[in-house]
Backbone as a chain_set.jsonl record, in Angstrom:
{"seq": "XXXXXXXXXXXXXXXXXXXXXXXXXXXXXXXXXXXXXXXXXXXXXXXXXXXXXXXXXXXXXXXXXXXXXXXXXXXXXXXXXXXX", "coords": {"N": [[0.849, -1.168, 0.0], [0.799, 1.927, -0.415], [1.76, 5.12, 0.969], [0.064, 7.349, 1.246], [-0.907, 10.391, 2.577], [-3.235, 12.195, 2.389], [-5.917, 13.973, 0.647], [-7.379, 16.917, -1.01], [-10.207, 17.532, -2.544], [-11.512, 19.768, -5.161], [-14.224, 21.233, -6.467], [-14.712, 23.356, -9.234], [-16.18, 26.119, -10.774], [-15.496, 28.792, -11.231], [-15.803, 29.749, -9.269], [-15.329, 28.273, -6.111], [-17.363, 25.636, -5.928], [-17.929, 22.801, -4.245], [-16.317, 20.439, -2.65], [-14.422, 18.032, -1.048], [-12.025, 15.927, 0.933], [-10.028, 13.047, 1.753], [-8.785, 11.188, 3.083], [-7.757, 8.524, 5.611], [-8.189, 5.996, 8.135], [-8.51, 3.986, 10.812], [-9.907, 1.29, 10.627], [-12.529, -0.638, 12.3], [-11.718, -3.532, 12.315], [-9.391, -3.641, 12.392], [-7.985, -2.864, 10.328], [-6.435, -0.572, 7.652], [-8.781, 1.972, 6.197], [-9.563, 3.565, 3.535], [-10.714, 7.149, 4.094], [-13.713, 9.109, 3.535], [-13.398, 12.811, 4.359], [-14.76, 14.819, 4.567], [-17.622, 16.423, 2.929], [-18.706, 18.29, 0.854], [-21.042, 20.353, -1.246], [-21.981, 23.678, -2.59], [-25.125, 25.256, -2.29], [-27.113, 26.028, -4.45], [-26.106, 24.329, -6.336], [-26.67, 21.864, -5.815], [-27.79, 18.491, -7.104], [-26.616, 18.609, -9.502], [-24.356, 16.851, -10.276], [-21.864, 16.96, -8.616], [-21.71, 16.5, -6.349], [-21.086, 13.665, -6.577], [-19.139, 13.134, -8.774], [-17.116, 14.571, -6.679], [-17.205, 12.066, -4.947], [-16.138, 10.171, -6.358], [-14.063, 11.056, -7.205], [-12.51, 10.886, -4.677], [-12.679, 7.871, -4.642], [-11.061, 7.214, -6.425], [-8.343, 7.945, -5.95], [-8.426, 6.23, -3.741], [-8.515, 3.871, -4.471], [-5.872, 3.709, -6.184], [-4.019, 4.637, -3.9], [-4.45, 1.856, -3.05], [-6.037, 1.043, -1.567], [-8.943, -0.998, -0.086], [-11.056, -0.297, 0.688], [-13.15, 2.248, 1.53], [-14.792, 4.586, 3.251], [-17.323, 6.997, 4.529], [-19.412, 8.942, 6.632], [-22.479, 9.894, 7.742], [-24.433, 12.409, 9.325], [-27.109, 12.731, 11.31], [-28.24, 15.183, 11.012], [-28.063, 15.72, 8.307], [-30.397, 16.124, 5.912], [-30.242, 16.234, 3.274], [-29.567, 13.694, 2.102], [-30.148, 10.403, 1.425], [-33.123, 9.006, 3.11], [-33.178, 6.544, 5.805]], "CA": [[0.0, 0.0, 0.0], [1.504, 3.548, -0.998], [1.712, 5.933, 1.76], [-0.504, 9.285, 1.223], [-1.651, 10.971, 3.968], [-4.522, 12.523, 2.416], [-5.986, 14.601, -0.529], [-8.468, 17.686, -1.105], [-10.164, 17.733, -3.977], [-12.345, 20.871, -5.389], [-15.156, 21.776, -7.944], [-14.229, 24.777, -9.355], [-16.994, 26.986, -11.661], [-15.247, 30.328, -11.391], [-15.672, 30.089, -8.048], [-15.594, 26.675, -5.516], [-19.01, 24.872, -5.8], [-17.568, 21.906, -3.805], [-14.82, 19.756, -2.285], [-13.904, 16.643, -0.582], [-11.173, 15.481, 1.303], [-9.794, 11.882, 1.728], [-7.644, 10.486, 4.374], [-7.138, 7.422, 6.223], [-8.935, 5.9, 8.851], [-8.095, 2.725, 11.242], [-11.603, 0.082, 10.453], [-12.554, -1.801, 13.485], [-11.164, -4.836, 12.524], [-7.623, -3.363, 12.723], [-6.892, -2.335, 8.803], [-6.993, 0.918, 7.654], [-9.052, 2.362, 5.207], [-9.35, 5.795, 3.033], [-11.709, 7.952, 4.446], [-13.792, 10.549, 3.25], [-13.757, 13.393, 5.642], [-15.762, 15.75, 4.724], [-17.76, 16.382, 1.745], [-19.913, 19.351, 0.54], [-21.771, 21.23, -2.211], [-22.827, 24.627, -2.362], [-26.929, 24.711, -1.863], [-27.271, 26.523, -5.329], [-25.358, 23.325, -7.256], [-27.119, 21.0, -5.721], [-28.268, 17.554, -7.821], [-25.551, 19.119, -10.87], [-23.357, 15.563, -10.114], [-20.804, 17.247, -7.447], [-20.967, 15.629, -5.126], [-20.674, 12.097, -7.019], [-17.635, 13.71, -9.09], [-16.035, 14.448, -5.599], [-16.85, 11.033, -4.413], [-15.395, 9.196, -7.865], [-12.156, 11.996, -7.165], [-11.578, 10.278, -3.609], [-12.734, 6.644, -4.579], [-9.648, 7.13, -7.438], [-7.537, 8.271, -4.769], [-7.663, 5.57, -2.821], [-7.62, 2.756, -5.359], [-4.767, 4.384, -6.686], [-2.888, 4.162, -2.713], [-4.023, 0.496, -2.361], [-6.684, 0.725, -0.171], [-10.017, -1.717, -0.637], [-12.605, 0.061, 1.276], [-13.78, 4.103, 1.831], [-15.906, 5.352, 4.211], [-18.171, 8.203, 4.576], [-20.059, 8.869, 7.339], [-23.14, 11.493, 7.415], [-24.816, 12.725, 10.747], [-29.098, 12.678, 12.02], [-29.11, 16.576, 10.492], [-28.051, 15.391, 6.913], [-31.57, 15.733, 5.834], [-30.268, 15.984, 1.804], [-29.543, 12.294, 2.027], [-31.372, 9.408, 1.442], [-33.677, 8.653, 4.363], [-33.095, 5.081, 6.281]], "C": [[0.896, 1.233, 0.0], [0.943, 4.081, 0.463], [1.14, 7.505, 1.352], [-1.364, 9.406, 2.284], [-2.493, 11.595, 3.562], [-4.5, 13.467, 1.246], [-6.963, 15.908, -0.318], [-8.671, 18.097, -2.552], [-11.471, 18.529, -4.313], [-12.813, 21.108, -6.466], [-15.032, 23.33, -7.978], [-15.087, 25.269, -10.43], [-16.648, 28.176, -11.985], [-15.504, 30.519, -10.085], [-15.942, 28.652, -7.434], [-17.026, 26.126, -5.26], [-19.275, 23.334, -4.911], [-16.537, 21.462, -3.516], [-15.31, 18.49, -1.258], [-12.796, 16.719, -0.036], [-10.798, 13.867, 2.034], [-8.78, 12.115, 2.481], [-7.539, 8.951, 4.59], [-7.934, 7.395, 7.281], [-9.029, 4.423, 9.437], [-9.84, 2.115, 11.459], [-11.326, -1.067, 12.073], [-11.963, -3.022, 13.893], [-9.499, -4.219, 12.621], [-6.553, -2.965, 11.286], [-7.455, -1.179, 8.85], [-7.349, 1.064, 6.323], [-8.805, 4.144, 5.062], [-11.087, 5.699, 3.501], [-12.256, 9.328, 3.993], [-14.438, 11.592, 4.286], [-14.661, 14.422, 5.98], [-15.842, 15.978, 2.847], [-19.308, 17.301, 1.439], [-20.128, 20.153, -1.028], [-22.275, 22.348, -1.895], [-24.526, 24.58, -3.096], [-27.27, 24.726, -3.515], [-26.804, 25.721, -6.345], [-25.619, 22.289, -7.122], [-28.154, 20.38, -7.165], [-27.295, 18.231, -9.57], [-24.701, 17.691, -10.848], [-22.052, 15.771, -9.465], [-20.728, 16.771, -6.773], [-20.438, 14.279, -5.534], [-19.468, 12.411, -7.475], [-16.841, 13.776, -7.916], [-16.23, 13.02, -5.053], [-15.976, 9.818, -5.49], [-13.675, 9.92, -7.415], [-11.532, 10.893, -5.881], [-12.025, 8.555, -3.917], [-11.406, 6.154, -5.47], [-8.516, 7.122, -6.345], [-6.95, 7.162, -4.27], [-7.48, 4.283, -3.57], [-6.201, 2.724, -5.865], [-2.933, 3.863, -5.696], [-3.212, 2.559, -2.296], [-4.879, 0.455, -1.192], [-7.975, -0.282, -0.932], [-11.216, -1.264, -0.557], [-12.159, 1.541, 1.45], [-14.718, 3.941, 2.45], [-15.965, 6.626, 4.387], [-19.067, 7.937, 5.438], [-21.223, 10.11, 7.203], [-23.899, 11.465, 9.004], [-26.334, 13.012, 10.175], [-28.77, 14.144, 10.71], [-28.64, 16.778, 8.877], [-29.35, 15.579, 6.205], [-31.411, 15.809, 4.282], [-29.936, 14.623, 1.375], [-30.631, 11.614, 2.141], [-31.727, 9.317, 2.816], [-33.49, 6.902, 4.976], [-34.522, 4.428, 7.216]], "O": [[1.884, 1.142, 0.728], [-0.055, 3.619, 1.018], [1.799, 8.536, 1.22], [-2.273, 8.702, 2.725], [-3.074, 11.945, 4.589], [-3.423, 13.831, 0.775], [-7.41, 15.897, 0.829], [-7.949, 18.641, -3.387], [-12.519, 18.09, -3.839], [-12.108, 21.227, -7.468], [-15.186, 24.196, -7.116], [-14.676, 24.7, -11.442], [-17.249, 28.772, -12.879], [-15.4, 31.693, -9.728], [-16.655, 27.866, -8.058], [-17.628, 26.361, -4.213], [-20.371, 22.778, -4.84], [-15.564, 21.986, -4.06], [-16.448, 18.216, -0.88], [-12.208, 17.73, -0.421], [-11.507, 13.619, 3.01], [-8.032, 13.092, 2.506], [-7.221, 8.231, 3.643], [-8.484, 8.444, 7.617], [-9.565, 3.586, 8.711], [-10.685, 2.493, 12.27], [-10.464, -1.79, 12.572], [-11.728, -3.508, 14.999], [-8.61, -4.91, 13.118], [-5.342, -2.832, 11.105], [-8.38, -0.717, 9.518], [-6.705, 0.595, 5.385], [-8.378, 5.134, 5.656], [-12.039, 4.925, 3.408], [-11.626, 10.386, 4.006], [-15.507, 11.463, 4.884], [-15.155, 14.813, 7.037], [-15.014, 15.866, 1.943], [-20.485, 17.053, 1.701], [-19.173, 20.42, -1.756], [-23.063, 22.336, -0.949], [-24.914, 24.013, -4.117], [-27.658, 23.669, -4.01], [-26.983, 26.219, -7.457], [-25.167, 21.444, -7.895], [-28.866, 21.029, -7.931], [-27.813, 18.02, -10.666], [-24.308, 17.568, -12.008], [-21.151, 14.951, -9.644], [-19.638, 16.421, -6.319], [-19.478, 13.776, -4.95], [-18.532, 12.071, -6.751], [-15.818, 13.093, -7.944], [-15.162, 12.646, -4.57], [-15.349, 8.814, -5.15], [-12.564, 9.394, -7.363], [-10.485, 10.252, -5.971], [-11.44, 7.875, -3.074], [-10.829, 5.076, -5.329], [-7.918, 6.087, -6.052], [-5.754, 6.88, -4.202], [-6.459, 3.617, -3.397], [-5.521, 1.699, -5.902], [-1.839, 3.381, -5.989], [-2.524, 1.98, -1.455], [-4.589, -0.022, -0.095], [-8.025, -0.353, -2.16], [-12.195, -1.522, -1.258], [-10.987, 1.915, 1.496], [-15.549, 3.077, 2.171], [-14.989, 7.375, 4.423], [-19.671, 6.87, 5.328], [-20.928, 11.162, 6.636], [-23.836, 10.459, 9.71], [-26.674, 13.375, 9.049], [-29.135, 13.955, 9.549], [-28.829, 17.843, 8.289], [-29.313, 14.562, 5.512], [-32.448, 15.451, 3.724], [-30.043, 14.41, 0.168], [-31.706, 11.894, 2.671], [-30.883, 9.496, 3.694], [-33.843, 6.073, 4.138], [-34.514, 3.266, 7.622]]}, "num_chains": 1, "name": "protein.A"}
C-alpha cells in the first residue's frame, strides 16, 4: 500500500461549488481504510453531479494508494440524504 496521507479535492466553476477530502482511517477490525472526511456542495449546485464527481475523485484516490474500502459517514441533520 503507498503511503498518502490525504488529498483535497475541489469543484471549481469560477468560483468553488464543492470539495472533498480523503484520508485514512483505522476500520474496526484493525486495517486501515481511506476515508472521506468531509464532503460538501454549495446549496445553489445541488443535484448538478458534485458531489458524485467528488466522491469518484476520492474513490480514485484511494484505489490508486491500495486501499479496498472508503468510508463516509453522514450525521441525524443530513436531511439531503437518502432517508433510512
Amino acid at each position: 500500500m503507498t503511503s498518502i496521507s490525504g488529498s483535497i479535492f475541489v469543484a471549481d466553476a469560477g468560483v468553488i461549488v464543492g470539495f472533498a477530502t480523503a484520508g485514512t482511517r483505522k476500520h474496526w477490525s484493525g486495517e486501515v481504510d481511506a476515508y472521506i472526511g468531509e464532503l460538501a456542495v454549495a446549496e445553489d449546485c445541488l443535484t448538478r453531479g458534485i458531489g458524485r464527481a467528488m466522491v469518484a475523485a476520492t474513490e480514485t484516490w484511494a484505489r490508486k494508494a491500495g486501499y479496498s474500502r472508503i468510508m463516509l459517514e453522514t450525521g441525524a441533520g443530513n436531511d439531503s440524504g437518502p432517508a433510512f
